[in-house]
C-alpha positions as CSV (number, residue, x, y, z in Angstrom):
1,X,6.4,-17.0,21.5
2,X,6.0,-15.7,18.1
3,X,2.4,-16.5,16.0
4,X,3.7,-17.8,13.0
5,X,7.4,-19.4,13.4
6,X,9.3,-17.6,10.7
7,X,11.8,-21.1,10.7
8,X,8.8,-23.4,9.4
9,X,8.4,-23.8,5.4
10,X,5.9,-21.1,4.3
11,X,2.9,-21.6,2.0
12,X,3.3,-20.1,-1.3
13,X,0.1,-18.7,-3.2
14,X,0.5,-19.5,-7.3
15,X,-1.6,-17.3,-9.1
16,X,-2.4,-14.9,-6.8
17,X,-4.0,-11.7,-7.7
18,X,-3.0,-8.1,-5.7
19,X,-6.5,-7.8,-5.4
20,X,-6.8,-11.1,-3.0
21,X,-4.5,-8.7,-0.1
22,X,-4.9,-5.2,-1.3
23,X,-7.2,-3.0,1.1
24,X,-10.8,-2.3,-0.4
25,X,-9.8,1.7,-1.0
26,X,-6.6,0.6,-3.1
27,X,-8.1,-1.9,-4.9
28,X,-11.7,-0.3,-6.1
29,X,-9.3,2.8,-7.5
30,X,-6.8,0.2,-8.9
31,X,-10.1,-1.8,-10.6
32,X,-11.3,1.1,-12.1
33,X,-8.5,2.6,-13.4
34,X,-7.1,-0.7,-15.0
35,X,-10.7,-0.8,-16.9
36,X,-10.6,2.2,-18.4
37,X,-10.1,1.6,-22.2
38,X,-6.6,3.0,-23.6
39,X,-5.5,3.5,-20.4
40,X,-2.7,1.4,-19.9
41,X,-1.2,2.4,-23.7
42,X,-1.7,6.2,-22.2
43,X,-0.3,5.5,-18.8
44,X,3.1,3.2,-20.5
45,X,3.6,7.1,-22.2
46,X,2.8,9.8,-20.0
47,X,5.6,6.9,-17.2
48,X,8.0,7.8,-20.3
49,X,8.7,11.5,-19.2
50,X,10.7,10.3,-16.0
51,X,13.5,8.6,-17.9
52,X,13.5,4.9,-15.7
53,X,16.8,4.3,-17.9
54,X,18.4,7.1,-16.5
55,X,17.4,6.6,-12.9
56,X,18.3,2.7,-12.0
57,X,21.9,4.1,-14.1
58,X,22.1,6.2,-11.5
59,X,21.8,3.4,-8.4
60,X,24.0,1.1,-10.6
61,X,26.6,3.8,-10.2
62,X,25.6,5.2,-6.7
63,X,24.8,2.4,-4.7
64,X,25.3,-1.8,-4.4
65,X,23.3,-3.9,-6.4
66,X,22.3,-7.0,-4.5
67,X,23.0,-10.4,-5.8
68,X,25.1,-13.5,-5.2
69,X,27.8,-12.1,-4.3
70,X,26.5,-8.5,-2.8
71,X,24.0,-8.7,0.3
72,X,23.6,-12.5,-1.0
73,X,20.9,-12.9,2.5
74,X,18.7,-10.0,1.2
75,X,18.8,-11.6,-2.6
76,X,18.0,-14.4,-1.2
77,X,14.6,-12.8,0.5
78,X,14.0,-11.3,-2.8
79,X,14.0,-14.2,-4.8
80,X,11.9,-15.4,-1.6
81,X,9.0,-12.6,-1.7
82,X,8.5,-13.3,-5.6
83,X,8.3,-17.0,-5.6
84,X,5.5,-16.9,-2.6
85,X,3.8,-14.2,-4.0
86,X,4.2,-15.6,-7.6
87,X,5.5,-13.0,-9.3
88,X,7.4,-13.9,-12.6
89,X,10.2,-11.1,-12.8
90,X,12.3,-11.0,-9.4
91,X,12.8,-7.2,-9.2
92,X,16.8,-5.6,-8.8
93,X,17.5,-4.6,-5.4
94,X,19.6,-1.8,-4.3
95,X,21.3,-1.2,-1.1
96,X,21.6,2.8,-0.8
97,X,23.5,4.6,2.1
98,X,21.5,6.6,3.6
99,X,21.0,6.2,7.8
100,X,17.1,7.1,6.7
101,X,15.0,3.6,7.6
102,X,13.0,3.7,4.1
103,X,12.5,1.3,1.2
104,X,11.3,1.7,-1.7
105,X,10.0,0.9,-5.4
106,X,10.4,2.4,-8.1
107,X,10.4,2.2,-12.3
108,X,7.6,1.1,-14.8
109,X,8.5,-1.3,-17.2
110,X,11.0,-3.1,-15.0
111,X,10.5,-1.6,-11.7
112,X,13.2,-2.0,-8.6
113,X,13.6,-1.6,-5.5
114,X,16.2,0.4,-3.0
115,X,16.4,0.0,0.8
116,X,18.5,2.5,3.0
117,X,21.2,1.1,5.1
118,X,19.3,2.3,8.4
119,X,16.7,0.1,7.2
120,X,19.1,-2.7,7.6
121,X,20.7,-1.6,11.0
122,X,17.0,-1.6,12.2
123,X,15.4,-4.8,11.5
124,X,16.3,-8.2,12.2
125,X,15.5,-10.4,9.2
126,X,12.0,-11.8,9.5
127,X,11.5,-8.3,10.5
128,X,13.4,-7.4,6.9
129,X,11.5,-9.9,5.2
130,X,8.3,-8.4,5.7
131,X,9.6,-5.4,4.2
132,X,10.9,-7.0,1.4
133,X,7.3,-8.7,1.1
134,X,5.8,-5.1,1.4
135,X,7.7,-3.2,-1.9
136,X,7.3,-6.7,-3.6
137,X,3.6,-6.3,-3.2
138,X,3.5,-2.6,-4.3
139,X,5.2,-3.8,-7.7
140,X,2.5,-6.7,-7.7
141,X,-0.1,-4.3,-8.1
142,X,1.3,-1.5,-9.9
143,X,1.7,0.9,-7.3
144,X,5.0,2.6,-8.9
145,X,3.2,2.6,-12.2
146,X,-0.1,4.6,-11.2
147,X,1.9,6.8,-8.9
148,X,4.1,7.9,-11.3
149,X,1.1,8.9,-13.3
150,X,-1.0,10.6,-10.4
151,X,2.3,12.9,-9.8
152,X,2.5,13.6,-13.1
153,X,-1.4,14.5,-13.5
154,X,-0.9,16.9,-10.4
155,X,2.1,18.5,-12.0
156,X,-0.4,19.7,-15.1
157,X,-3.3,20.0,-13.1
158,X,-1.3,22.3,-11.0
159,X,-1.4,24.9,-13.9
160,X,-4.5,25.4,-13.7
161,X,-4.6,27.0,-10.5
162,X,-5.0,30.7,-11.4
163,X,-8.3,29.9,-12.7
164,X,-11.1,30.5,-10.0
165,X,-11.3,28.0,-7.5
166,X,-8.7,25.8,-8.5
167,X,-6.4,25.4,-5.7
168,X,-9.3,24.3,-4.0
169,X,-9.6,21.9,-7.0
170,X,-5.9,20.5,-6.9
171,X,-6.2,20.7,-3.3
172,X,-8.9,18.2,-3.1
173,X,-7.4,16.3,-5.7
174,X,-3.8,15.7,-3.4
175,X,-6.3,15.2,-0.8
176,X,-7.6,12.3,-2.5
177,X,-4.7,10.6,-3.9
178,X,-3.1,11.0,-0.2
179,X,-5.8,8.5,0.7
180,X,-5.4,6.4,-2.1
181,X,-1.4,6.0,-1.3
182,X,-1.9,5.5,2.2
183,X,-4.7,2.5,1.5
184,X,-1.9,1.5,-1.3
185,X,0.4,1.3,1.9
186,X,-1.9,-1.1,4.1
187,X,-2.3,-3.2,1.1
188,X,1.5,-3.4,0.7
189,X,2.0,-5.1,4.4
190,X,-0.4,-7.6,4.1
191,X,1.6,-8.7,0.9
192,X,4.5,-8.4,3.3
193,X,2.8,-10.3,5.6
194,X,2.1,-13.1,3.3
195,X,5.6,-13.1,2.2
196,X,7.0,-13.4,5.6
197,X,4.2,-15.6,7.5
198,X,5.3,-13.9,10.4
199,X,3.0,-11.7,12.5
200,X,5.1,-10.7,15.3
201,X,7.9,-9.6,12.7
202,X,5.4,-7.6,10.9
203,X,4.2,-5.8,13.9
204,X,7.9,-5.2,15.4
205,X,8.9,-3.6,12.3
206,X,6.4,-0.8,12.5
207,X,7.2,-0.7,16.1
208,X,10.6,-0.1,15.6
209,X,10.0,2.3,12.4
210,X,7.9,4.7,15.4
211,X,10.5,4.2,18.2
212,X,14.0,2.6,16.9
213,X,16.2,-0.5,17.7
214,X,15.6,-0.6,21.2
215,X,12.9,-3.0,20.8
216,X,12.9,-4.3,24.5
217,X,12.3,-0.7,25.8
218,X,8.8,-1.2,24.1
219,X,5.6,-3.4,24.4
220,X,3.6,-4.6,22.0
221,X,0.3,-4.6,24.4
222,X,1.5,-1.0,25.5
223,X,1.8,-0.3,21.2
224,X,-1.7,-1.5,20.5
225,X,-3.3,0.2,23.3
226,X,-1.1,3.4,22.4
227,X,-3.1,3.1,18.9
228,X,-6.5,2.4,20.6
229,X,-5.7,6.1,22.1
230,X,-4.8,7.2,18.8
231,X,-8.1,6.1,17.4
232,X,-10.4,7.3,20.2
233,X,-9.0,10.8,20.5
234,X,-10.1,13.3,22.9
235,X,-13.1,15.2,21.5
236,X,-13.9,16.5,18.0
237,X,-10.9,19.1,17.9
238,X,-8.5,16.0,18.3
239,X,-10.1,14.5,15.4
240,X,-10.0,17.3,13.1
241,X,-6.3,17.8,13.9
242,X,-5.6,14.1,13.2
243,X,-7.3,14.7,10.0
244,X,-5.0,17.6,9.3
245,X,-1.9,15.8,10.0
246,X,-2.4,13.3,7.9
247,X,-3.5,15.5,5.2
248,X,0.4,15.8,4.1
249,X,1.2,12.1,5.0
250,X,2.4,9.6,2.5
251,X,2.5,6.7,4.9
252,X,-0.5,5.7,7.8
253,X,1.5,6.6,11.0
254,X,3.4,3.3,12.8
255,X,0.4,3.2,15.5
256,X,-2.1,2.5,12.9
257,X,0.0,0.2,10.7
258,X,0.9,-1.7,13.3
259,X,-3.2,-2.3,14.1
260,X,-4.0,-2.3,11.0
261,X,-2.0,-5.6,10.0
262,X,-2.9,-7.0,13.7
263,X,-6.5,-6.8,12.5
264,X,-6.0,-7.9,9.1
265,X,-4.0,-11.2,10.6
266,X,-6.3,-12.3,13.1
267,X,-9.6,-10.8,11.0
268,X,-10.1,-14.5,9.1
269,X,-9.1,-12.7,5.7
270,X,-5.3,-13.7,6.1
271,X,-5.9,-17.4,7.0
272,X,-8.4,-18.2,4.4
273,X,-5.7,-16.8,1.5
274,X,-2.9,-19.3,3.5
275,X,-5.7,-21.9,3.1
276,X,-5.1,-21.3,-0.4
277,X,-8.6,-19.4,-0.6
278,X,-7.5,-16.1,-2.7
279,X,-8.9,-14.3,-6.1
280,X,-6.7,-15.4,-9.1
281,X,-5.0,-13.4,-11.6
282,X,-7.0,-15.0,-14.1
283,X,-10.3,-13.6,-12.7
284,X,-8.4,-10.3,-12.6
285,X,-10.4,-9.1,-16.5
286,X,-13.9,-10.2,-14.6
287,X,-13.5,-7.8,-11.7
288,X,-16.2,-5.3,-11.4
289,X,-16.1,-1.9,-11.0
290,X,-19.2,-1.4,-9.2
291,X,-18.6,-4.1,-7.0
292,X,-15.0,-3.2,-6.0
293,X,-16.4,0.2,-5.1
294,X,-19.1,-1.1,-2.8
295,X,-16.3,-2.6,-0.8
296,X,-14.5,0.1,-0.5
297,X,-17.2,2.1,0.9
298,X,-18.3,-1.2,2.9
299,X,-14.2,-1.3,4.5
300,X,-15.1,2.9,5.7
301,X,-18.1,2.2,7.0
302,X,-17.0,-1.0,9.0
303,X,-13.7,1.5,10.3
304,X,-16.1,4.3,11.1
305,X,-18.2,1.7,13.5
306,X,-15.5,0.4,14.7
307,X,-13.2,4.0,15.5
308,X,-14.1,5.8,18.8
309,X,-12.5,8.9,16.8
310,X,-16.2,11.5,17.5
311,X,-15.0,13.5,14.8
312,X,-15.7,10.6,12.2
313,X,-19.2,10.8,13.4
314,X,-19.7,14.0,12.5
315,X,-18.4,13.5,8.7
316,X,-20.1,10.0,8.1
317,X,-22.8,11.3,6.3
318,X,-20.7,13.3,4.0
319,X,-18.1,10.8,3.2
320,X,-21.4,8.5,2.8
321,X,-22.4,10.6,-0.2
322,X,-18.9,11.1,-1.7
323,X,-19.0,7.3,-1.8
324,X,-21.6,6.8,-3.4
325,X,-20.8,10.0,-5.9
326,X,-17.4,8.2,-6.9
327,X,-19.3,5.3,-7.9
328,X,-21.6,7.3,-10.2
329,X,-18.3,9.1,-11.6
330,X,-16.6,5.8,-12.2
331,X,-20.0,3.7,-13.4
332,X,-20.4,6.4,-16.3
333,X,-16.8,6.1,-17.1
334,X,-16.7,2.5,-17.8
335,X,-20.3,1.3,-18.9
336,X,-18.8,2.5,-22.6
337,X,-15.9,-0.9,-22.0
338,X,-17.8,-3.0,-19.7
339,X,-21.5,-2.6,-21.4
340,X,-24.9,-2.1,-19.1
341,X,-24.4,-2.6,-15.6
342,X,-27.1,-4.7,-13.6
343,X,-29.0,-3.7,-10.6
C-alpha cells in the first residue's frame, strides 16, 4: 500500500516560490546571492561564455527531443511537473542514449533537460515522475544558472593557485560549493516530490539508483535502517572518512536521499505546502538575508542533534562559528541594497 496513490488527482501549488521546498542551506545561499545588486545582469554574462545555443544544437542533433509524437508519456510528465509546480515555460526534454541512470538540467536563458535511457529502463513511471519533478525544480530555482557561474568562478579562481596558500583557498572554496550542490540536490526531490505526490515512488527511485531494477530483492525498512547505520558510523575515524568521501561528491549518496525525503514527507513541512500553506513568489523581493541564514544554520544544528555520526560532535563548535561568520560576510555584503538590518 503506497502513501500517496499516484492514480488520485494531485494538488497543484500556483504561485509557488523554490524557496517554500528548497532545503535551508540551498536556499540561504540562493537568497543571498539573488540580492546582491548587479548580480543577475553580471551572472546573464559571465552564463554567456558556455555557448547554450551551441549545446541544445548539439542534443537536437544527437539525441530525441520529446514531444507529441516522441516519448509522448514523458511529455506528458513534463507538461505535468510545470503546471503543479507553476512554472510558466515547460522546459525541452531530451532523451539521450546513454545506459548511465542520470538526468539532468542544463542552459540559462531557456534551460532543458536530458535523461539517459538507463534512466528509463530503471524506473517505473511514478518512480519517473519524481524525477521529472526533481530537474523541474532545479530550473525553478535557478540551479543550472548559479552553477554554471560557480564553475566558472573556480575556473579563474583556480589561477590563482601559485600564490601562497591558494590551493588551500580554491580547495575550501570546491569544498563549499560541494555542499551547496548537494543541499541544491535535497531541495530538488522535495520539488520532485511535490510533483509526483507519491512518497513510496520517491523513495524507490533512490533505492533503485543505489542497487538497480531488482526492486523486490530490496526492502525499504532494511534501506532506512541501512541509512540509520550510515549516519551512526562506527567511531570518529568512520566519520572523518565519510566526510572525505563526500568531499568529491556531487550528489548526497542514495542512503541519505532516500531518508532525507522520508523525513521531509512525514516532517509536517510537506503537508502544510499540499494544504496549500507555501511562501509565494511574490514574497520572493521581501526575503531576508539574515533570516534565511539563521535557518540554515538552525537545519545543521537540528541534523547534528539528530545524527549519531561522533565525528559531527567533535566539529560542532567549529562549523557553529563558520555559521555565524557567513552571516557576517553576507550581512556586510548586502546592507549597501537592503539598508540597516534590525536586531
Amino acid at each position: 500500500m503506497t502513501e500517496n496513490t499516484p492514480d488520485r488527482a494531485r494538488t497543484r501549488f500556483p504561485g509557488i516560490s523554490s524557496r517554500a521546498y528548497e532545503h535551508p542551506a540551498d536556499r540561504s545561499a540562493l537568497v543571498a546571492l539573488r540580492s546582491l545588486s548587479g548580480f543577475d545582469v553580471v551572472l546573464r554574462k559571465m552564463s554567456g561564455l558556455i555557448n547554450e545555443r551551441s549545446l541544445r544544437l548539439m542534443f537536437l542533433g544527437g539525441t530525441v527531443r520529446v514531444g507529441e509524437d516522441q516519448f509522448r508519456h514523458i511529455h506528458d510528465m513534463v507538461r505535468d511537473a510545470c503546471y503543479i509546480l507553476d512554472m510558466p515555460e515547460v522546459p525541452e526534454l531530451f532523451v539521450r542514449q546513454d545506459p548511465t541512470p542520470n538526468a539532468m538540467a542544463l542552459g540559462s536563458d531557456h534551460p532543458f533537460i536530458v535523461v539517459n535511457t538507463g534512466l528509463l529502463d530503471l524506473l517505473d513511471d511514478e518512480e519517473l515522475r519524481f524525477v521529472i519533478g526533481h530537474e523541474v525544480g532545479h530550473i525553478l530555482s535557478g540551479h543550472a544558472v548559479y552553477q554554471t557561474m560557480m564553475q566558472i568562478l573556480l575556473q579563474l579562481g583556480s589561477r590563482l593557485a601559485w600564490l601562497p596558500l591558494g590551493n588551500v583557498g580554491i580547495a575550501a572554496i570546491i569544498i563549499g560549493l560541494r555542499e551547496w550542490f548537494r543541499k541544491a540536490e535535497l531541495s530538488s526531490d522535495r520539488a520532485g516530490l511535490l510533483a509526483g505526490q507519491d512518497v513510496d515512488a520517491a523513495k524507490r527511485a533512490n533505492m533503485k539508483l543505489a542497487g538497480g531494477v531488482r526492486l523486490g530483492e530490496m526492502s525499504a525498512e532494511a534501506f532506512r535502517q541501512q541509512a540509520r547505520e550510515y549516519d551512526a558510523a562506527g567511531d570518529v575515524r568512520d566519520g572523518i572518512l565519510k566526510f572525505l568521501n563526500l568531499l568529491g561528491q556531487s550528489h548526497p549518496f542514495a542512503v541519505i536521499r532516500f531518508a532525507e525525503i522520508d523525513r521531509w514527507a512525514h516532517g509536517g513541512e510537506y503537508e502544510r505546502i499540499l494544504a496549500g500553506d507555501y511562501t509565494r513568489r511574490d514574497e520572493d523581493d521581501s526575503a531576508s538575508v539574515r533570516e534565511e541564514i539563521k535557518d540554515a544554520a538552525r537545519s545543521y544544528r537540528e541534523s547534528w542533534e539528530r545524527t549519531a555520526d561522533p565525528f559531527v560532535g567533535k566539529v560542532r563548535d567549529v562549523a557553529d562559528a563558520a555559521a555565524g561568520a557567513a552571516g557576517g560576510l553576507f550581512d556586510r555584503l548586502t546592507r549597501r541594497d537592503n539598508g540597516p538590518t534590525s536586531q
